[in-house]
C-alpha angles and dihedrals in degrees: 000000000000126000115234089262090057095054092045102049085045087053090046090049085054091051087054097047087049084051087071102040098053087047090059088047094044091059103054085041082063096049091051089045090235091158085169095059089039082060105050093043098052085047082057096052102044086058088062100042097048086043087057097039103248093152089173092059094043088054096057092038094057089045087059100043089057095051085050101054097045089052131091107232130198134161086232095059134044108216095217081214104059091037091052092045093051089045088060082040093056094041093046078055100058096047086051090056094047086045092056093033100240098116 
């Protein structure tokens, strides 16, 4: 049987490994301009990292889900904004993955 500790650091591996897997999928959203599915994805990111207690991630984050709700997104046009938000997002990302070793 597993100790509370146990469970919770399982469920946060989980999370991380998520992490990585939403940025790659991120990516490619961006590339698409699915700015729906961007959405949902980053929402479902920020849930994580608040519940872990990443308070870095779920700044930026935050700071990504606002540009993208005040933009007007379309698949025929890029918003600079909201690409340039989402770029800091994904690197902040990647640093985040070779901090915790699960690149």
């Amino acid at each position: 049987m597993f100790t509370h500790d146990e469970i919770q650091q399982r469920v946060q591996n989980r999370y991380i490994e998520r992490v990585g897997t939403r940025l790659k999928k991120m990516r490619k959203l961006l590339i698409d301009r699915d700015w729906a599915t961007i959405k949902l994805e980053v929402s479902q990111l920020l849930e994580g990292a608040q519940n872990f207690g990443f308070t870095e991630i779920a700044s930026e984050v935050t700071k990504a889900i606002d540009v993208l709700n005040k933009q007007h997104l379309t698949r025929t046009a890029m918003d600079q904004e909201a690409k340039q938000t989402l770029e800091v997002l994904f690197k902040r990302l990647d640093r985040f993955l070779v901090e915790e070793h699960r690149v």
